[in-house]
ZAZA-272097 format. One record per residue (C-alpha): x, z, y; residue in one letter. Coordinates in steps of 0.1 Angstrom, whole numbers, plus 2048, in hexadecimal, padded with zeros to 3 digits. Layout:
BEGIN
 east  up north code
    X   Z     Y    A
...
END
This chain:
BEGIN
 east  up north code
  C78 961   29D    X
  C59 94C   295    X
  C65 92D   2A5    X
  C89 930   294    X
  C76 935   270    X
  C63 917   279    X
  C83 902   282    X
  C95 90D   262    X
  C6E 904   250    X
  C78 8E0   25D    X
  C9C 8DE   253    X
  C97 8E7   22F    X
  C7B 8D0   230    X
  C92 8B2   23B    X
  CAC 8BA   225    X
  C91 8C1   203    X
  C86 89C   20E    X
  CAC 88D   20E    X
  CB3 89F   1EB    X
  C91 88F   1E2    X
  C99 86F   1EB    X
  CC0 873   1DE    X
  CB3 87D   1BA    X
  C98 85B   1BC    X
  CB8 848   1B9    X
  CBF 846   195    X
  CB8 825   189    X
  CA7 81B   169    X
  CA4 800   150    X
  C86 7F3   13E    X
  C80 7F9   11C    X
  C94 7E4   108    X
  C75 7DD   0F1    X
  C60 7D5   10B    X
  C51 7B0   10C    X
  C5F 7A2   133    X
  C42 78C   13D    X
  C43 76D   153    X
  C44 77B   177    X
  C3C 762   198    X
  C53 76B   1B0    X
  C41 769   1D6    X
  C55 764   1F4    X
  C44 760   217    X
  C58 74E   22D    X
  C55 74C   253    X
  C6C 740   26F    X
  C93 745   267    X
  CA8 75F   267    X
  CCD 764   266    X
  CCC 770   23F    X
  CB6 75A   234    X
  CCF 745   222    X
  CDC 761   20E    X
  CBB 776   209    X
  CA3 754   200    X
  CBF 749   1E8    X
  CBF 76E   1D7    X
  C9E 75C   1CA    X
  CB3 748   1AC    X
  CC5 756   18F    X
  CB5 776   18A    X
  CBA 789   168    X
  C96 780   15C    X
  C8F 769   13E    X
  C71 75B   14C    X
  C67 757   171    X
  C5C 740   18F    X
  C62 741   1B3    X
  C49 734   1CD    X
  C51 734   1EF    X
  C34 734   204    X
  C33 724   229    X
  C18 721   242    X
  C22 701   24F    X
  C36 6E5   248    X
  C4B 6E7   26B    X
  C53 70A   263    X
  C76 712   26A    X
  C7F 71E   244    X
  C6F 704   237    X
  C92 6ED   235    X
  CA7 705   223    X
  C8C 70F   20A    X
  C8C 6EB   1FF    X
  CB1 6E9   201    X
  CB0 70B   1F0    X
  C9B 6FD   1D2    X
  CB0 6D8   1D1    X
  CD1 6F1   1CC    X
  CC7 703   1B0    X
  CB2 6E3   198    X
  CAD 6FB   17E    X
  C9C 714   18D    X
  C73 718   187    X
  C6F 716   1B1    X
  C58 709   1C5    X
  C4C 705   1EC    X
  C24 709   1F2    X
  C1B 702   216    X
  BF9 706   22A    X
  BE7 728   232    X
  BC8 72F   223    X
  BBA 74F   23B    X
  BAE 762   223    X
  BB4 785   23B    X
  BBE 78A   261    X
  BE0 78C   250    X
  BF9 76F   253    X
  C10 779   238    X
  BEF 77D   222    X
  BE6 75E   22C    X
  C07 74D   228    X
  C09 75B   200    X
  BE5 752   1F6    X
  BF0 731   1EC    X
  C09 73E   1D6    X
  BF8 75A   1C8    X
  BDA 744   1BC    X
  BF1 726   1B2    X
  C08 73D   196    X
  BFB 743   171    X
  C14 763   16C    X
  C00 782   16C    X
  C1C 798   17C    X
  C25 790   1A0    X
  C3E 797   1B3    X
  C41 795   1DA    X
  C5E 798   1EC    X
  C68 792   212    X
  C78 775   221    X
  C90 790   22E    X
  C93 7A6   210    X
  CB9 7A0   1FA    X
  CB1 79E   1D1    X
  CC9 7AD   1BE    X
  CCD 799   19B    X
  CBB 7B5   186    X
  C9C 7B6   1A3    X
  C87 7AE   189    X
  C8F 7C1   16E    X
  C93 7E3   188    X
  C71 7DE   191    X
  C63 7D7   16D    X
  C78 7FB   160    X
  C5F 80D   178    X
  C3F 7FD   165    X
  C2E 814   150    X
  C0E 822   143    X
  BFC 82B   165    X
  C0F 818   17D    X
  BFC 7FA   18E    X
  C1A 7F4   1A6    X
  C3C 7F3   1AD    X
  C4B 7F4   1D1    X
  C6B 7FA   1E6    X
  C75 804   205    X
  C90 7EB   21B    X
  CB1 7FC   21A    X
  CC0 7F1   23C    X
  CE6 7DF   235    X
  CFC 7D0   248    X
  CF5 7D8   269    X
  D0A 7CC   288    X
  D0A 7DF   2AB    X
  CF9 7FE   2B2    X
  CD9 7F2   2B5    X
  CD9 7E2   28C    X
  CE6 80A   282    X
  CC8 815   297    X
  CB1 7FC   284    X
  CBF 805   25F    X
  CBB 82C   26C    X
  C95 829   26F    X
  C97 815   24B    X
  CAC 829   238    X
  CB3 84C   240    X
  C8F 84F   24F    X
  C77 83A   240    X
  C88 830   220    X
  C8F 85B   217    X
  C6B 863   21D    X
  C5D 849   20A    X
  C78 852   1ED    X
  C6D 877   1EE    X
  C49 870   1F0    X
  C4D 859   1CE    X
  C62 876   1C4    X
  C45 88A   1C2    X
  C2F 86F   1B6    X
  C20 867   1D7    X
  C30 845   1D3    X
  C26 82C   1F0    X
  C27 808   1F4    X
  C40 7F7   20C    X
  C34 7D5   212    X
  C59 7C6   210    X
  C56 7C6   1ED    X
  C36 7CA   1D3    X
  C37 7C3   1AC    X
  C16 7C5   1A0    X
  C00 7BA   180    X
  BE5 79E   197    X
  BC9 7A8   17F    X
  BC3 7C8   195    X
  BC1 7B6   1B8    X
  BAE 79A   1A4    X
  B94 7B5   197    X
  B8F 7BE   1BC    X
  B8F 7A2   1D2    X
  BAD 791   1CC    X
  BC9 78D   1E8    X
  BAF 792   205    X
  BB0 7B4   1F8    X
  BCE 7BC   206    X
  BBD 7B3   22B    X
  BAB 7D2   230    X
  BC4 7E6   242    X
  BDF 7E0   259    X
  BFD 7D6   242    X
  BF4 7CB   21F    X
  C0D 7E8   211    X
  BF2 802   220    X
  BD6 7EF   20D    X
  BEA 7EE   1EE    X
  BF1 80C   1EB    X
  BCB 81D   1F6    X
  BBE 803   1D8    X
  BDA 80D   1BD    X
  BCA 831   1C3    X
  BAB 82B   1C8    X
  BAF 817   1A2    X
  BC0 837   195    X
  BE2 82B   192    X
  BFF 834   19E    X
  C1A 824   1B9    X
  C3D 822   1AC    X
  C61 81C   1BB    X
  C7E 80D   1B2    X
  C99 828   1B4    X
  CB0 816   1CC    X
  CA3 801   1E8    X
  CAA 7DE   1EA    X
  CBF 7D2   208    X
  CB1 7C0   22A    X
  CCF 7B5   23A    X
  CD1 7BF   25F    X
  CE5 7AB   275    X
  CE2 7B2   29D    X
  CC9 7BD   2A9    X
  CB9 7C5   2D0    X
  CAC 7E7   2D7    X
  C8C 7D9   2E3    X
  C88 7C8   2C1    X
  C8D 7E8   2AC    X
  C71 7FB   2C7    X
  C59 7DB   2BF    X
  C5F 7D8   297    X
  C5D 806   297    X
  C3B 806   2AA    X
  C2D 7EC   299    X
  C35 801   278    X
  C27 822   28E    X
  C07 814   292    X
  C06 806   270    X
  C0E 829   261    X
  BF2 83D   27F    X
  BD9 821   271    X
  BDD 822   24D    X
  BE8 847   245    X
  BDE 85D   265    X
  BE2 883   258    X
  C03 879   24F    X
  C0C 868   26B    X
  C02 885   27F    X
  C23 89C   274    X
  C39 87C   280    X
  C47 890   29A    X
  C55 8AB   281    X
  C69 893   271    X
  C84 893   296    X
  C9C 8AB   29A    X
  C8B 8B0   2BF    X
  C73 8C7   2B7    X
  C81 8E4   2A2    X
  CA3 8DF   2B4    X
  C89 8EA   2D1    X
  C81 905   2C4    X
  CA6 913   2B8    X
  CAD 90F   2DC    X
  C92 922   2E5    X
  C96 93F   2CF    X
  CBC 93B   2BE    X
  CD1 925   2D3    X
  CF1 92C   2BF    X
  CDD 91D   2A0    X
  CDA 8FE   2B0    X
  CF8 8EA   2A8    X
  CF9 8FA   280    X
  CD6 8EC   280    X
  CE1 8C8   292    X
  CFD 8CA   277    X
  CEA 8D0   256    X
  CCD 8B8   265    X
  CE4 898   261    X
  CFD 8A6   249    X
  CE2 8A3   233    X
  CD6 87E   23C    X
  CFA 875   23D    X
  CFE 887   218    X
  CDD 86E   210    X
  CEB 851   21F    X
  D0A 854   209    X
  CF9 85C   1E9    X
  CE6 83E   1F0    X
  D05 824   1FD    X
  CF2 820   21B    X
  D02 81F   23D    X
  D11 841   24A    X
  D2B 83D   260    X
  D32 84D   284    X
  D22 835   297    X
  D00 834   27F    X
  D02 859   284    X
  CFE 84E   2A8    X
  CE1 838   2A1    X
  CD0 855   28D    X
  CD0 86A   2AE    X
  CC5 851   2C2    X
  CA7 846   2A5    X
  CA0 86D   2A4    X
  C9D 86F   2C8    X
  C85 84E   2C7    X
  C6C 85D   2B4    X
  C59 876   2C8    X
  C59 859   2E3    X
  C4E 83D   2CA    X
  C34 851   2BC    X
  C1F 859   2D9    X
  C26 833   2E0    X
  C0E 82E   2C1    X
  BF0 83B   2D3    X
  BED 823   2EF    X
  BDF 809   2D9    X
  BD5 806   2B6    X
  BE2 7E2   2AF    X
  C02 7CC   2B0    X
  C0B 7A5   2B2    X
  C1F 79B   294    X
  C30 77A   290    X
  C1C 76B   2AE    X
  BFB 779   29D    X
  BE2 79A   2AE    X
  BDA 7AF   293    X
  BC6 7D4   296    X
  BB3 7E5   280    X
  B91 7D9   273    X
  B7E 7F0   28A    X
  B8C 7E6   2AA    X
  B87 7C4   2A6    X
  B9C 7A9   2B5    X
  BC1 7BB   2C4    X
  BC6 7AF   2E7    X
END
């Protein structure tokens, strides 16, 4: 009996999370009296990607009176670094610009990459956005409806879109009915949390504290933002629906890579939480129904992704039989992936060993 109470302990949780996160959804508008400031738009880019054309050029014609776009390269041979500039010659009226060299301010490249950018803008309100990451034409304005009194910044999850093949449904899975509904129900609940795919943020508070290099004390510089908005008292903020990161194909071994890399990043940066991963499968309390209730099993399976597929649609994100495939197989992932997590604390990103501070150098 005490296993199946526990089971049914998990199932209401999931659910509670996907009304949560459904109920997050409601978008906003700023307050029409409110002054729009000048806003520097950031975007890191790195290598090229299939999207880039379409997400990059999201960059122009945004509904905002007054802003500027700065694309910000490491090096001039850098693959992106042709369509930005074509990019920028297509649209001559645009405030844009392309900053190249790296300044390593952190053991972070994309940190490294935006310093140049971040001390070369004179707008006080900054927002960075991913090569990857689609802007909608209001991005601006949806991030500026969530500033108020007490927020110090304004994030998003990815939403995963457009995927192709089994293994894209099973990458958008991981980003929108897992990662992206936590992160809405923890907001919810005003445990908002920073998602580095997208920050909006007044520069005077990283400024105050260090600047950009701030942002190099953990892991991922979403972790850091977020421990330093707290630490300052204010609050984390997101948008109601998440902006899109178009998909595309993708290879199994690709999706393991990119979901331990985020595993580790998560174990490093918020370790109590990461501890109760495993709860978040099906696996476990399915388990125990078998254990102690078999004929609750499929009722259980049922409601489980009846109510991600219920989120999914409230959310127009991808929900279809075979992503209902991909959810099983994500579901099934996770026990596996997170005792992957343990054998080492760091990662390579983008060519470049990173680990936390205390282990030094990642091998």
């Amino acid at each position: 009996m005490s296993l199946t109470i526990a089971a049914c302990s998990l199932l209401s949780l999931h659910l509670s999370a996907a009304a949560l996160a459904a109920s997050h959804g409601r978008r906003r508008t700023p307050d029409p009296g409110r002054e729009l400031p000048f806003v520097c738009l950031l975007r890191p880019v790195c290598g090229q990607d299939r999207f880039d054309r379409e997400t990059l050029g999201s960059s122009f014609g945004l509904d905002w009176p007054d802003y500027e776009i700065v694309f910000c390269a490491a090096r001039e041979e850098d693959a992106a670094v042709p369509l930005v500039r074509e990019l920028i010659r297509l649209h001559p009226g645009a405030r844009a610009r392309l900053l190249i060299g790296e300044e390593r301010i952190t053991a972070n490249p994309k940190l490294n990459n935006l310093a140049k950018g971040w001390s070369g803008t004179s707008a006080r309100m900054i927002a960075i956005a991913d090569a990857n990451l689609m802007l909608p034409r209001d991005y601006l304005r949806q991030l500026a409806a969530e500033w108020r009194p007490g927020v110090a910044l304004v994030s998003s999850p990815p939403a995963g879109g457009r995927a192709e093949g089994i293994w894209g449904a099973l990458e958008a899975g991981f980003l929108n009915g897992l990662q992206g509904r936590w992160q809405l129900a923890a907001a919810r609940v005003g445990l908002g949390f920073a998602q580095g795919k997208t920050m909006f943020l007044d520069r005077a508070l990283l400024d105050e504290r260090g600047g950009l290099a701030a942002l190099g004390t953990e892991l991922a510089e979403d972790v850091a933002a977020t421990r330093l908005v707290r630490a300052a008292g204010g609050k984390v903020r997101l948008v109601p629906r998440p902006f899109t990161q178009p998909i595309g194909h993708r290879r199994l071994r690709d999706v393991w890579a990119r979901q331990l890399r985020w595993s580790r990043i998560r174990r490093q940066g918020f370790p109590g939480l990461f501890a109760l991963e495993p709860l978040l499968s099906p696996v476990l309390p399915l388990l125990m129904l078998v254990l102690s209730a078999p004929l609750l099993a499929l009722p259980f399976l049922a409601l489980w992704y009846g109510g991600e597929a219920a989120l999914c649609r409230a959310m127009g994100w991808p929900h279809g039989r075979r992503d209902l495939a991909a959810w099983v197989l994500r579901d099934v992932m996770l026990p596996v992936l997170w005792a992957a997590t343990f054998a080492r604390s760091g990662f390579e990103w983008r060519g470049t060993a990173m680990a936390p501070a205390t282990d030094g150098p990642a091998a």
